[in-house]
N, C-alpha and C positions, 0 to 999 in steps of 0.2 A: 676383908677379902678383896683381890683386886680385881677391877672389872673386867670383863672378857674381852678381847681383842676382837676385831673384824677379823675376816681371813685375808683378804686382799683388799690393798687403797688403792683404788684406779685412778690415776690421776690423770685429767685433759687440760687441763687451764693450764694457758702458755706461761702465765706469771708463774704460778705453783712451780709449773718445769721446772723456769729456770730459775729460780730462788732455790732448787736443790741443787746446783751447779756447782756451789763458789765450795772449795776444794777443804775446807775446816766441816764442812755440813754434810759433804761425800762423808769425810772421817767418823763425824759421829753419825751418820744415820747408818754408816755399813757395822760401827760395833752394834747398835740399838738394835736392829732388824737382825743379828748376829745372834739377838739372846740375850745379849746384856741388858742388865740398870746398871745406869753409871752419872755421877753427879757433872756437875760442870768444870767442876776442877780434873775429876780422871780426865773426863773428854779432850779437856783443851793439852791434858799433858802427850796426848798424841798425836798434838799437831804444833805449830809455833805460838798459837793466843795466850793471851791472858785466861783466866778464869772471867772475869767480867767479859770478854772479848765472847768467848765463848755462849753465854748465859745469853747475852744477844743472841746471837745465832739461834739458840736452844729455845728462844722466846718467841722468835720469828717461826720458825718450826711449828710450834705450836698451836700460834694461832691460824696457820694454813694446814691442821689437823694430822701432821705425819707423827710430831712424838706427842707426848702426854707426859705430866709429873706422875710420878710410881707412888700411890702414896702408902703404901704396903711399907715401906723400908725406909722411913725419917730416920736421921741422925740428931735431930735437933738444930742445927747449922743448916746445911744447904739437904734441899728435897732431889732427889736422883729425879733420871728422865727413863723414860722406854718407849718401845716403838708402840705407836698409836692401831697396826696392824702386824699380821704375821706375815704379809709382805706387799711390796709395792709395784706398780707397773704402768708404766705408760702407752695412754690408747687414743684413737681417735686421731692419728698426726693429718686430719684432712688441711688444716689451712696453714698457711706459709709461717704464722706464728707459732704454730705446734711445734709446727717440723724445725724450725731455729731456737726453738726453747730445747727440744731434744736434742739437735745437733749439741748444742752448750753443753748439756747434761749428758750427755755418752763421748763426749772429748773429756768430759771432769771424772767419770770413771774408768776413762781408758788411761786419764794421765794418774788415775788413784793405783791403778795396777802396775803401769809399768812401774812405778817409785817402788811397787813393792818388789816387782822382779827385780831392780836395782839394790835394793837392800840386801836380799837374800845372796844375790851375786858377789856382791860387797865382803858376806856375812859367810856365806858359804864353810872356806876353808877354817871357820874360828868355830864352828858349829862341832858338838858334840859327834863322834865318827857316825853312828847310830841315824842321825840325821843327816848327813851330807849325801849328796845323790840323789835326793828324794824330790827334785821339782820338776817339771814338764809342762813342757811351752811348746804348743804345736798350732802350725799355723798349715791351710792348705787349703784347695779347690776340690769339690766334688758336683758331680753334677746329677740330680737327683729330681725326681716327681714332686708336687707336693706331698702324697699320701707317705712319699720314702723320709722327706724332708720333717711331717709328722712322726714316725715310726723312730727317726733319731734323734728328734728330741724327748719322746716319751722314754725312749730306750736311755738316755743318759740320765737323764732325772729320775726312773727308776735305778740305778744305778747310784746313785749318789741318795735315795736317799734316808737308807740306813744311817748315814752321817748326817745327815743336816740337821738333827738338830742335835747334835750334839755341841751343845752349846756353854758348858761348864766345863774349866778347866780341874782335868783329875792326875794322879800321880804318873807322869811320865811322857804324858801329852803334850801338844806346842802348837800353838796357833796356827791352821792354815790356811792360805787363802785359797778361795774356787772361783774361779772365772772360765764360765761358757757363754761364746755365742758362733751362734746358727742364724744365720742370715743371707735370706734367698740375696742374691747378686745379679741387680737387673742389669742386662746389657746396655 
């Protein structure tokens, strides 16, 4: 029986931060936390590494507590990974080393999305009809209270999340990505 997850890893140590940065470990922690077990060989095929290339990475991960080996689902060969928690979040950015461990880590996620807006763009017109039309990129200024700036993040995350965890792929489905952020904008 597999062990129970945490609900949320909070992570403050600058090092942690930024050792989630490097752009192979954005890949696999977003399938892992995604839902998936996945070995080191899937991982790395959705990014440029090796499979050893990868198991690095995945070893590093580990011992800084984000994945875990699955041991529910041995193949014999290589032991799959999963997320160490149901999800992750960074807190605490009071000293100069937080706050540069996060900048690194939300420039490696902002550049893990656009690649994906890129593909999709790319991909678009070769996509099943069914599928095409179906993506939305909004970018904009509102200006709002904190208690408003509350209200619409609860209000979207309720909102999304009949889907989130749907996390197995079923007959007809296709991967999508979700990226929100709400972030008060000091003058």
């Amino acid at each position: 029986m597999p062990r129970p997850r945490r609900k949320q890893l909070k992570l403050t140590d600058p090092r942690t931060i930024k050792a989630l940065s490097h752009p192979a470990r954005i890949a696999a922690i977003d399938e892992l936390y995604g839902g998936r077990v996945a070995t080191s060989t899937e991982l790395a095929a959705l990014t440029d590494l090796s499979a050893s290339a990868m198991n690095y990475h995945m070893r590093a991960l580990e011992k800084l507590g984000i994945v875990e080996r699955d041991d529910s689902a041995r193949d014999g060969r290589e032991h799959p990974w999963r997320a160490a928690a149901q999800g992750l979040s960074v807190e605490g950015l009071q000293s100069r080393a937080q706050q540069a461990a996060a900048s690194l880590l939300s420039g490696a996620v902002v550049d893990n999305l656009r690649r994906s807006v890129d593909r999709y763009a790319a991909a678009e017109a070769t996509l099943p009809a069914e599928w095409q039309d179906h993506a939305n990129f909004d970018s904009g200024t509102v200006y709002l209270t904190p208690d408003e700036t509350r209200d619409l993040i609860d209000a979207v995350m309720a909102a999304a999340k009949p889907y989130r965890w749907r996390r197995t792929r079923r007959k007809g489905t296709q991967r999508v990505r979700i990226a929100l952020a709400i972030i008060p904008d000091p003058d």
